[in-house]
C-alpha positions as CSV (number, residue, x, y, z in Angstrom):
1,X,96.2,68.2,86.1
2,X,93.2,70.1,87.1
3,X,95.0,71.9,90.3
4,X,97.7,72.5,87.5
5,X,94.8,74.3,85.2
6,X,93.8,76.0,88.2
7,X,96.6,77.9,89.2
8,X,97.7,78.6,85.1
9,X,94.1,80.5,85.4
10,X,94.9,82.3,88.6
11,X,97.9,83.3,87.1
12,X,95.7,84.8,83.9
13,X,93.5,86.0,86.3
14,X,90.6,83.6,85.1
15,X,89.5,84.1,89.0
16,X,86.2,82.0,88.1
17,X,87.5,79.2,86.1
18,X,90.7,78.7,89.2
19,X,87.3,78.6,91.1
20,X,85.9,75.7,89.1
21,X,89.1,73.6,88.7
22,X,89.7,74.1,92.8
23,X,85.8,72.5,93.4
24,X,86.8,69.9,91.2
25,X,90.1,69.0,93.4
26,X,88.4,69.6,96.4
27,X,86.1,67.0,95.9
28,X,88.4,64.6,96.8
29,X,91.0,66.5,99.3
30,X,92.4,63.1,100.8
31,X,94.0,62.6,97.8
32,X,96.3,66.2,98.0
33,X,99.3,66.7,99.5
34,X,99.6,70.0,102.0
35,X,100.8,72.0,98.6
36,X,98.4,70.9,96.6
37,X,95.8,72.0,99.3
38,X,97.2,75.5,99.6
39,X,97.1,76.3,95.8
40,X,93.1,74.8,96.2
41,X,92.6,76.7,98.9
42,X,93.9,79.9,97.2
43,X,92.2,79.3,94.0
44,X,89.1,79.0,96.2
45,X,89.4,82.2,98.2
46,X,90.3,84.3,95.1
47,X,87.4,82.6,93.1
48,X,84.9,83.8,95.9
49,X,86.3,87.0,96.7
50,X,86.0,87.9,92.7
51,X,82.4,87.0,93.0
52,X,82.1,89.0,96.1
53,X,81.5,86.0,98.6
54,X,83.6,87.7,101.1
55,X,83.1,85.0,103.6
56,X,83.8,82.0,101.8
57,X,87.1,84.0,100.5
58,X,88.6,84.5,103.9
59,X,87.5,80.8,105.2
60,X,89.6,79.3,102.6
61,X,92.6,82.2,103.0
62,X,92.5,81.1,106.4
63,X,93.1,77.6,105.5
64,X,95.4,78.3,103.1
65,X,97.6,80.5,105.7
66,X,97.5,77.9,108.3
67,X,99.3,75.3,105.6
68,X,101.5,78.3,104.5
69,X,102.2,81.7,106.2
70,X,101.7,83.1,103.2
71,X,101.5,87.4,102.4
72,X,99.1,86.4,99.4
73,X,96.8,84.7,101.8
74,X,96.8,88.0,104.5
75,X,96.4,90.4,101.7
76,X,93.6,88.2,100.2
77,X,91.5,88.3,103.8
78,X,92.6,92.0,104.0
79,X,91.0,93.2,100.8
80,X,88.0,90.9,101.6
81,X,87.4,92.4,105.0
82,X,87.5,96.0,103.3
83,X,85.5,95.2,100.6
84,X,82.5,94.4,103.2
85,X,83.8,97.5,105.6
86,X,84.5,95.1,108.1
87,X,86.9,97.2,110.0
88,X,87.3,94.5,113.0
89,X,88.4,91.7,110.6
90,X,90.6,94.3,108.8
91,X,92.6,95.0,112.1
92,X,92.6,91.3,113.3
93,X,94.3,89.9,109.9
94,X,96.7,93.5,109.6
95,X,98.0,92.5,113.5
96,X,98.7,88.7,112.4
97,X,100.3,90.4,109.2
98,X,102.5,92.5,110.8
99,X,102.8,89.6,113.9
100,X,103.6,86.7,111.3
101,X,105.2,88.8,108.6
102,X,106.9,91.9,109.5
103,X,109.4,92.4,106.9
104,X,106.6,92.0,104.1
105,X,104.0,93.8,106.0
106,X,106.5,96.9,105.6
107,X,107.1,96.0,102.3
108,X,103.5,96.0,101.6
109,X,102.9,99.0,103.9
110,X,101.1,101.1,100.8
111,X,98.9,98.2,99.9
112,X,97.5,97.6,103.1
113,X,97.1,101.2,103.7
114,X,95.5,101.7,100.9
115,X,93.0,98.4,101.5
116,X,92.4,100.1,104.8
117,X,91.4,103.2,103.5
118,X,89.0,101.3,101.6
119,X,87.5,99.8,104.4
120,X,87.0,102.7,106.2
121,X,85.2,104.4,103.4
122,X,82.7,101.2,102.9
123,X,81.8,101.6,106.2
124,X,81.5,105.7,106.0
125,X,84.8,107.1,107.9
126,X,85.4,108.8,104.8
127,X,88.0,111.8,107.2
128,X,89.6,108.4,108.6
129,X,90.2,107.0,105.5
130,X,91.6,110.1,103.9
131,X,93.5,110.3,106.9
132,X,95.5,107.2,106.0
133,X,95.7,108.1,102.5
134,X,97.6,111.4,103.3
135,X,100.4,109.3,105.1
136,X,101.2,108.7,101.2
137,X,100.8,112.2,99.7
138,X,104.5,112.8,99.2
139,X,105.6,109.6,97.8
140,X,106.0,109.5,94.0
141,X,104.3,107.6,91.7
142,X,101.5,106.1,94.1
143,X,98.6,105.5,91.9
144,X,101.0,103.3,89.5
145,X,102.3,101.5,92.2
146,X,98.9,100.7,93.5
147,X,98.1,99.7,90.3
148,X,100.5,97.4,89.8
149,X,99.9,95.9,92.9
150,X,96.3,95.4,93.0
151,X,96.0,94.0,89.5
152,X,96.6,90.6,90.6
153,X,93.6,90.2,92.9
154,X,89.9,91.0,92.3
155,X,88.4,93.7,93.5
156,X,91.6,95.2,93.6
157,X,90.3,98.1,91.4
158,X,87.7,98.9,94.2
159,X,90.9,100.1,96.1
160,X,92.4,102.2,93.5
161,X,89.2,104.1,92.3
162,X,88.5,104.6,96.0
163,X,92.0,105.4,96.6
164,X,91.7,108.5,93.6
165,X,88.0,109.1,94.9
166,X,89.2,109.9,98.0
167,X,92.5,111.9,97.1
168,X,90.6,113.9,94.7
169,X,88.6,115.4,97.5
């Protein structure tokens, strides 16, 4: 019941509270099936990413990606790695992305551009990150589309007012 409370408040977006009902099934992780790990695992790494514990987010992604090769889990470590501007660890999970996943990493193509261009700019390659921003400046309708896109993780509003920061300029 509480990994079901957990993932109703990931769903709302109630990052901290999927946190807390994930540590209280985690106590215990013997008792969950490979499933019920992965939805933990999740609630855990979006928990600590929304808190800004970068690390602990991408440990548990990574564990959650290992029981599922999941996009959620690859966009997860993405955004964590470019919230830090860590570059390196933004590459590394984008090549097991596009590796693993191929069709979604194409589907995804403007959200992972536009978490890369935030981790270039976090770690100051402002022209480099514009530079990847500028591959999009002839589609329609990006900002609502990043919009939409980022709203279900945390943090994900660091991307789109970067994203406008930098387009603006």
């Amino acid at each position: 019941m509480r990994l079901d409370v957990g993932y109703v408040c990931l769903n709302l977006r109630l990052w901290d509270e999927a946190e807390a009902a994930a540590d209280l099934v985690l106590t215990d992780p013997a008792r969950l099936d490979p499933g019920e790990l992965l939805i933990a695992y999740q609630q855990k790494a979006t928990g600590a990413l929304n808190r800004g514990d970068v690390k602990t987010s991408i440990t548990f992604a990574e564990k959650a990606f290992e029981i599922d090769e999941d996009g959620y889990d690859l966009v997860l470590m993405q955004l964590a790695a470019a919230s830090a501007g860590d570059v390196e660890k933004f590459n590394e999970v984008s090549a097991t992305f596009k590796e693993k996943l191929p069709k979604l990493y194409e589907d995804k193509k403007l959200l992972i551009d536009s978490a890369e261009a935030l981790a270039l700019a976090v770690s100051g390659q402002d022209e480099r990150a514009r530079a990847v921003i500028a591959r999009w400046a002839e589609k329609d309708r990006v900002e609502g589309r990043l919009r939409e896109a980022w709203s279900i993780y945390p943090l994900g509003n660091k991307v789109i007012e970067n994203w406008l920061r930098l387009a603006q300029n």
